[in-house]
PAZAPA-4460 file (N, C-alpha, C; in steps of 0.05 Angstrom, whole numbers, plus 32768, in hexadecimal, padded with zeros to 4 digits):
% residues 165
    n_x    n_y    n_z   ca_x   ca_y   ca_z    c_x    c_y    c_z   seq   type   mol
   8A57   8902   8561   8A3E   88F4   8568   8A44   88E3   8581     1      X     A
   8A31   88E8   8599   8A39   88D6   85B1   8A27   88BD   85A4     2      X     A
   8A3A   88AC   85B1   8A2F   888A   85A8   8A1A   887D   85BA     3      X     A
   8A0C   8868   85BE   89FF   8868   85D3   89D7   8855   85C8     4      X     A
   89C7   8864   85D4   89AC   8867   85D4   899B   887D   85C7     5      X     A
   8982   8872   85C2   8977   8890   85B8   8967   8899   85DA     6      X     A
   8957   88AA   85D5   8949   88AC   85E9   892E   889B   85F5     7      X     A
   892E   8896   85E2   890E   887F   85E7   891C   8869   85FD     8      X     A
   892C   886B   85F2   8933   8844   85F0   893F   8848   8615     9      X     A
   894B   8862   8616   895B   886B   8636   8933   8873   8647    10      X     A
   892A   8881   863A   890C   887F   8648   8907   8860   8650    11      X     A
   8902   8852   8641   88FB   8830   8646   890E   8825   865D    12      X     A
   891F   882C   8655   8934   881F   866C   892F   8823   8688    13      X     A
   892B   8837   868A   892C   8849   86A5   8911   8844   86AD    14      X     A
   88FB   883D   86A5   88DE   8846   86AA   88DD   881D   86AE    15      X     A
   88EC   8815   86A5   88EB   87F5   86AE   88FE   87F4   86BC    16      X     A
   890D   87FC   86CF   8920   87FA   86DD   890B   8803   86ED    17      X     A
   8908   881D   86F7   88F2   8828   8707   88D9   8813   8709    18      X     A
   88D3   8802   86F8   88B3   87EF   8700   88BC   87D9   870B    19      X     A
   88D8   87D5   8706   88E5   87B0   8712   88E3   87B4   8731    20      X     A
   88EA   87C5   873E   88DD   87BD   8756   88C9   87BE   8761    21      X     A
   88B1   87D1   875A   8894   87C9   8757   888C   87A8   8760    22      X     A
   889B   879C   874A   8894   8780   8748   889D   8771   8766    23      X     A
   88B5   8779   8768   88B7   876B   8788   88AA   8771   8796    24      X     A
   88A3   878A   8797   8897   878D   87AE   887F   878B   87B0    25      X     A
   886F   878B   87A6   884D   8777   8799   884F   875B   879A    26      X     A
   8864   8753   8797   8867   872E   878B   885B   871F   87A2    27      X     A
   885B   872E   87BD   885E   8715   87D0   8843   8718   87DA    28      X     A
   882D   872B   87CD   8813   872F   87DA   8801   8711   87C2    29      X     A
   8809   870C   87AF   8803   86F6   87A0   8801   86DF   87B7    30      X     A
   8816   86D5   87C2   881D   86BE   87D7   8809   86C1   87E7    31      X     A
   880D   86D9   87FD   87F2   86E3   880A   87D4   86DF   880C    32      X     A
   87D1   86E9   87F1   87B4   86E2   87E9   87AE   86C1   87E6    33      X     A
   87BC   86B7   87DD   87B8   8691   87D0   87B8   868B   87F1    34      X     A
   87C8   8695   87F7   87D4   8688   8817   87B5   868A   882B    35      X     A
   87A7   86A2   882B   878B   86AE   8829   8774   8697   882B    36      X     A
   876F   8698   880E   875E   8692   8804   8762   8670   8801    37      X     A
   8778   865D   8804   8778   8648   8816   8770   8642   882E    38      X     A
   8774   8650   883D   8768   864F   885D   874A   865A   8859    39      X     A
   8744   865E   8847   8725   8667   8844   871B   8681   8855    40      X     A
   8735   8695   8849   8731   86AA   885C   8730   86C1   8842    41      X     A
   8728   86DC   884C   8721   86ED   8832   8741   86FE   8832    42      X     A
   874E   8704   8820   876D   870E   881E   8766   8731   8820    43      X     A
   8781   8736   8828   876D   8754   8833   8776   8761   881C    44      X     A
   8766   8776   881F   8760   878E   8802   8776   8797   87F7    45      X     A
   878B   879F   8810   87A7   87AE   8808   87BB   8793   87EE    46      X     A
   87BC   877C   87F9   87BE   8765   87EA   87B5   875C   87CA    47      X     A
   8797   8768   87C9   8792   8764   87B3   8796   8777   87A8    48      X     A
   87A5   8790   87AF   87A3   87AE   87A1   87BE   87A6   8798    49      X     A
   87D0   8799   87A8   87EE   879A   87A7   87E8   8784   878A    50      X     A
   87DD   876D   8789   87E1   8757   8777   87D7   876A   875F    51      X     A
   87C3   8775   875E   87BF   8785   873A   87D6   8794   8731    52      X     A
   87E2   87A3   8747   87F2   87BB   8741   8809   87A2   8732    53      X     A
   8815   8790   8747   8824   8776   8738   881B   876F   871C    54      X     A
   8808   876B   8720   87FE   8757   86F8   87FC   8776   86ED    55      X     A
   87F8   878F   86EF   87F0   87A2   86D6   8810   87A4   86D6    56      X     A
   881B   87AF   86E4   8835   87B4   86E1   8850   87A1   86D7    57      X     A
   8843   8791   86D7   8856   8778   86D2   8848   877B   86B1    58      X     A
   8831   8771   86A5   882C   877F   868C   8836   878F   867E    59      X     A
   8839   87AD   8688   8848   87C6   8684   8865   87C0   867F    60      X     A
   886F   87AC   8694   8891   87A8   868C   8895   8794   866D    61      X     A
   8881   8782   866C   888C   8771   8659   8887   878A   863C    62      X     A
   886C   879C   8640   8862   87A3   8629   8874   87B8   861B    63      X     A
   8886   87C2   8637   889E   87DB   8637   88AC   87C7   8629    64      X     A
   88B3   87AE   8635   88D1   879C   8628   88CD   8798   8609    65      X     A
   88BF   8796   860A   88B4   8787   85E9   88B5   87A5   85DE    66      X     A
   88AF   87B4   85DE   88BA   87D7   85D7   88D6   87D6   85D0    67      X     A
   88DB   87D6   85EE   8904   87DD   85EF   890B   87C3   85D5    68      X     A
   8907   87AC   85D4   890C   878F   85C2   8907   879C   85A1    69      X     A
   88F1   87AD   85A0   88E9   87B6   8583   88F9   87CC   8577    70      X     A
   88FF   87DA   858A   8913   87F6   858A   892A   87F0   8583    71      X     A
   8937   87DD   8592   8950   87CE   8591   894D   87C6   8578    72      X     A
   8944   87B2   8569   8946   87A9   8556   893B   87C1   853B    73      X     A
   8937   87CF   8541   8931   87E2   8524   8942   87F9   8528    74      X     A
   8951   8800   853E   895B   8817   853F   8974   880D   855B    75      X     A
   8987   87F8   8553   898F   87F1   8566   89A7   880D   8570    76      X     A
   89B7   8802   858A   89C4   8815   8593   89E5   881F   8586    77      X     A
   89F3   8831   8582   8A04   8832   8576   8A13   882D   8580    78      X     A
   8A2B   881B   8577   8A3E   880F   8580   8A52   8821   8595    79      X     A
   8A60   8811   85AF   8A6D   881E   85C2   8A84   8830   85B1    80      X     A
   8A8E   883C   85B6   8AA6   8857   85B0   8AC2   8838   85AF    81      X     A
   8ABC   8834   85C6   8AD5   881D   85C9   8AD3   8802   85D9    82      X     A
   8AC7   87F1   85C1   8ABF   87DD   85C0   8AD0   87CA   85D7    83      X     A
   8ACD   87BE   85EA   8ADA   87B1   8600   8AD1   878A   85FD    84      X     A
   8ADA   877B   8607   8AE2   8768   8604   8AC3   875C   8617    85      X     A
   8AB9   8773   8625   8A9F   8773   863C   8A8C   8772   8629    86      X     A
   8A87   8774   8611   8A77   877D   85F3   8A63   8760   85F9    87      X     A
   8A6B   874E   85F3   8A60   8730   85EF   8A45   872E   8603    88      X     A
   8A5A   872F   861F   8A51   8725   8634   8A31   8741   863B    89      X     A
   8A3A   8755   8634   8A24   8769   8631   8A12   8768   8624    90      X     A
   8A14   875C   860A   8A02   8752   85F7   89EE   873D   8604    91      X     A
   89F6   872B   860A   89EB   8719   8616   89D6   871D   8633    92      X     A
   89EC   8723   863F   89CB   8737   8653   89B7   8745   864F    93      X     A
   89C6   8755   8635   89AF   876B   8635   8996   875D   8623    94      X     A
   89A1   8751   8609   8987   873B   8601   8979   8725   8614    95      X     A
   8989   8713   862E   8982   8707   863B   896D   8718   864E    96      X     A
   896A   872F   8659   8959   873F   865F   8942   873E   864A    97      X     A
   8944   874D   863A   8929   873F   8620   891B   872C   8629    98      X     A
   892C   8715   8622   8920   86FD   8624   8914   86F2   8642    99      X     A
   891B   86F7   8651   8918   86F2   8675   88FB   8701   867B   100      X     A
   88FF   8721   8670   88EA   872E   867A   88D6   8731   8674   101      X     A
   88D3   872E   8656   88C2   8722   8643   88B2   8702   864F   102      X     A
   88C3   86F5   8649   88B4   86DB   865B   88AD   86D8   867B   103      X     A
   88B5   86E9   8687   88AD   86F2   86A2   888F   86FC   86AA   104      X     A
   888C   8714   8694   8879   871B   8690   885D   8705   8685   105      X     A
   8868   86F1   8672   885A   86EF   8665   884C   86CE   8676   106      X     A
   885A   86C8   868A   885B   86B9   869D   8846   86B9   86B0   107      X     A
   884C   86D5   86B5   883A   86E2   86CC   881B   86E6   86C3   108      X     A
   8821   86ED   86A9   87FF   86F1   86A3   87F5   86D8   869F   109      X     A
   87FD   86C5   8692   87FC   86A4   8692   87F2   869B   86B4   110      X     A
   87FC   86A5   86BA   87F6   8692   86E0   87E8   86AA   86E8   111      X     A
   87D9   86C2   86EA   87C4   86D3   86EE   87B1   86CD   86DA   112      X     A
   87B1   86C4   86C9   8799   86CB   86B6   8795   86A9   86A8   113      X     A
   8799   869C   86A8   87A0   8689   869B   879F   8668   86AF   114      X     A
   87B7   8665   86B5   87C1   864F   86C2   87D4   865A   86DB   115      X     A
   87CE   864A   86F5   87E3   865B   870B   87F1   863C   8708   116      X     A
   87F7   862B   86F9   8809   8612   86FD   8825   8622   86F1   117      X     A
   8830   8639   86E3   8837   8644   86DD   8850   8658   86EB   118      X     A
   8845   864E   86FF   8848   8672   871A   8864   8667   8729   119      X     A
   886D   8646   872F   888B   864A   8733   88A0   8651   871F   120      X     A
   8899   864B   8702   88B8   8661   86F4   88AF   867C   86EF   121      X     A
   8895   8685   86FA   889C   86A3   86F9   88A9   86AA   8718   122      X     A
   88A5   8697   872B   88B6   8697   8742   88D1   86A2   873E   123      X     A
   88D4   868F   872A   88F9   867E   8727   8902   8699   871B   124      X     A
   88F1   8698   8707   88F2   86B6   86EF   8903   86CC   8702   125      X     A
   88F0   86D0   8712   88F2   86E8   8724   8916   86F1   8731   126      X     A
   891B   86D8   8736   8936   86D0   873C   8946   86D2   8727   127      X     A
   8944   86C9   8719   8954   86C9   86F9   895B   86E8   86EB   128      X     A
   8941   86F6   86F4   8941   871F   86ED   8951   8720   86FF   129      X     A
   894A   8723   871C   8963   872C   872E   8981   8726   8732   130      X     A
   8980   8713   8722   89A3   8707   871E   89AB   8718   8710   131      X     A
   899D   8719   86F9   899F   872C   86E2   89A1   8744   86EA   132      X     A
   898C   8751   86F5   8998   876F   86FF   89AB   876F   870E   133      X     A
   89B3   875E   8723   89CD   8765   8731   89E4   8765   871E   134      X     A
   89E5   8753   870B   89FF   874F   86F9   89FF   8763   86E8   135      X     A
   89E6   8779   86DE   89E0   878F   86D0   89EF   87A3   86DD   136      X     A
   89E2   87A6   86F6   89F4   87BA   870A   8A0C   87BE   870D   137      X     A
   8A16   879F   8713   8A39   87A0   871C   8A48   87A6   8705   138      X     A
   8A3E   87A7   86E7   8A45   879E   86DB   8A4A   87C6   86D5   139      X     A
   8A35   87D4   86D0   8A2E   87F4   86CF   8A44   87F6   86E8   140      X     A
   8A45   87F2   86FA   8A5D   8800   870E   8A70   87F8   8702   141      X     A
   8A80   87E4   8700   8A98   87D6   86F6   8AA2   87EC   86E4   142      X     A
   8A91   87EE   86D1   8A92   8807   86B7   8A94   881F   86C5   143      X     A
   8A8C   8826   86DB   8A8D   8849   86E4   8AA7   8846   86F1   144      X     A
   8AA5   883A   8703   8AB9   8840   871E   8AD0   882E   871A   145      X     A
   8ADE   8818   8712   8AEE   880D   8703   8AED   8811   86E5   146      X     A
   8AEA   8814   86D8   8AF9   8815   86BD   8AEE   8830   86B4   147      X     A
   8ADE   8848   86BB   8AD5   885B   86BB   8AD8   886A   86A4   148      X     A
   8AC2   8851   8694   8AC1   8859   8675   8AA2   8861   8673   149      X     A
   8A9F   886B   8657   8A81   8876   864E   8A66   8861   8654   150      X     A
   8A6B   884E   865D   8A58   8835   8658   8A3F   883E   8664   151      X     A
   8A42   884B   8681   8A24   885A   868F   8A19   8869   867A   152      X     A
   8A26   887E   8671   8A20   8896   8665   8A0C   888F   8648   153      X     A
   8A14   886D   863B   8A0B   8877   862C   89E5   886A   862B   154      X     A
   89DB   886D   864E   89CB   8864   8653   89C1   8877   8663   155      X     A
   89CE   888C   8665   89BB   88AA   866E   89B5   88B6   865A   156      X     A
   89D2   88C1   864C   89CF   88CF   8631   89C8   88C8   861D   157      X     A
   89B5   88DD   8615   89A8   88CE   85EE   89C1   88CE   85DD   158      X     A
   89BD   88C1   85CB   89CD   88B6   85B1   89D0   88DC   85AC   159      X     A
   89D9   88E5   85A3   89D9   8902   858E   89DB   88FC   8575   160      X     A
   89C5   8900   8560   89C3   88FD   854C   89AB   8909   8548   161      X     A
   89A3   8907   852D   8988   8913   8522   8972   88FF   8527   162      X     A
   8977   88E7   852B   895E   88D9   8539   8961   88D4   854C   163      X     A
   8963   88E2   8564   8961   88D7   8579   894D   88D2   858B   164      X     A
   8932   88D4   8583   8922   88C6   858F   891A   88AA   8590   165      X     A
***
């Protein structure tokens, strides 16, 4: 039995990996528009197209996270082949993602829909995911190309078992 993920849970991953930069690159038509609509000027169309695609998609990520968070916890992942001393510190990211992206999300709809007094720690937030993904990254190379163990693999490949969806 390869150890690892089921498939859902490697779908989620990937399909929020694929929407996280969405978000940068929409984020800054938000500023734009306020910036706009202070000067008492009308924000142009491409701007407000870019800011929905931002708030629906940013929705989509928390509603994916809170998925991957439910999955995890009822069908968590099977333990590494060869448990490394990196175990802890992986744990901790990968739930600190949960928690970050989850409230990222839930931030953003708060200061779009709600209250914009809100809108510098989804700022801060924003910074806080990208730390996070860089240390996610270096962290997936470290594992390939220095210690060039299963750790990628078991985030391409499904778990093999009879449930692996």
């Amino acid at each position: 039995m390869r150890d690892g993920y089921r498939t859902s849970q490697i779908a989620l991953h990937w399909l929020i990996a694929g929407l996280l930069p969405v978000q940068y690159l929409t984020g800054g038509s938000i500023e734009r528009i306020h910036h706009a609509v202070h000067l008492g000027m009308q924000p142009s169309s491409f701007d407000v197209f870019q800011h929905l695609v931002h708030n629906y998609t940013g929705m989509a990520i928390g509603a994916f996270m809170g998925l991957r968070l439910l999955l995890r916890i009822m069908r968590p992942p099977s333990p590494p082949a060869s448990p490394a001393a990196s175990e802890l510190p992986a744990k901790a990211l990968h739930f600190g993602f949960y928690a970050v992206i989850i409230a990222q999300a839930t931030l953003g709809f708060v200061a779009s829909y709600l209250t914009f007094s809100v809108a510098p720690l989804h700022v801060v937030g924003s910074y806080i995911i990208l730390a996070m993904v860089a240390l996610h990254f270096a962290a997936a190379a470290w594992h390939t190309l220095i210690r060039r163990d299963a750790t990628l693999d078991r985030m391409i490949l499904p778990r093999n078992d009879q449930t692996a969806a």
